[in-house]
Steps between C-alpha positions, in 0.01 A plus 500: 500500500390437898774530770484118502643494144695768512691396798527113342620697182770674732625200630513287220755817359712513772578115554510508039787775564638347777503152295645784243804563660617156629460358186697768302774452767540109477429446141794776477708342802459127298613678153832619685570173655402326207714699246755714702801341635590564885648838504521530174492906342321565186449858442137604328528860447891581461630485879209665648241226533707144616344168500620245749403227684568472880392385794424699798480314804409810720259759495601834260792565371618176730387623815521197741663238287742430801242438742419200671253247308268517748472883484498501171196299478290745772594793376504420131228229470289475786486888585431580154239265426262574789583886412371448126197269598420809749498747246292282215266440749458850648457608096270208419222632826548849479211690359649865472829529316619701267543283170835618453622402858340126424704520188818588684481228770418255234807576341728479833270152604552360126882604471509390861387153409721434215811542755374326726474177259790489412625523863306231623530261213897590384597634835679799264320789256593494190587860358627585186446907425774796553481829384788707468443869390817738560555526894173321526474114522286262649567180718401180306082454516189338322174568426371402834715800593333712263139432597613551903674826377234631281231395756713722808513798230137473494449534831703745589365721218144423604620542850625889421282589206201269479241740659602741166475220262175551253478221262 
């Protein structure tokens, strides 16, 4: 395949996993609303993996839900969205990356996205996930969560250990 293919083929991957991950999160975010009542706890593996349905009208773990409206639009709407446009459009140009690291940042963009929805069109994110493991437990999240978390793993092991990585 010539570089023009190949780098067509790259970016037709990255905006299919970025596509991916936003649709995973609100075909999962509709099920909840759809099915779930508000608050209401259904455990799916004993007490150690809860699902819910709430609404989070900060950023993580609540972060911010007592600011001002107007804040809470720049900083988690406005801010955001010119942040994740950035990045797709920095990994859409690039020519040298390591396929991993576009994999990542498709991930974080993607998960990134499918917050950012629901924040703009329900002015709330719906989350509905908690894991509780002995001392362990996690605040209330969704899949969007998931893909930004997996993606920020990524990086950072790329970031530490990518130069030693032979696949």
């Amino acid at each position: 395949m010539n570089s023009t293919g190949s780098k067509l083929l790259s970016r037709f991957l990255i905006i299919l996993l970025v596509l991916l991950n936003i649709g995973c999160d609100q075909v999962s975010k509709k099920v909840v609303r759809e099915n779930v009542s508000y608050q209401e706890y259904i455990p799916l593996i004993q007490d150690h993996f809860i699902l819910t349905n709430v609404e989070n009208t900060g950023a993580m773990l609540g972060f911010g839900s007592n600011f001002p409206p107007a804040l809470k639009v720049i900083l988690f709407q406005v801010l955001p969205l010119i942040v994740l446009l950035v990045l797709l459009y920095r990994m859409l140009t690039r020519t040298h990356t390591n396929k991993w690291m576009l994999w990542a940042f498709a991930f974080v963009i993607g998960g990134g996205i499918g917050n950012l929805i629901d924040r703009i069109a329900l002015g709330s994110v719906t989350d509905f996930f908690q894991i509780r493991l002995g001392f362990f437990k996690t605040g209330i999240f969704n899949m969007a969560d998931v893909a930004v978390t997996t993606g920020v793993l990524l990086i950072l092991f790329l970031s530490l250990f990518g130069k030693k990585i032979t696949i």
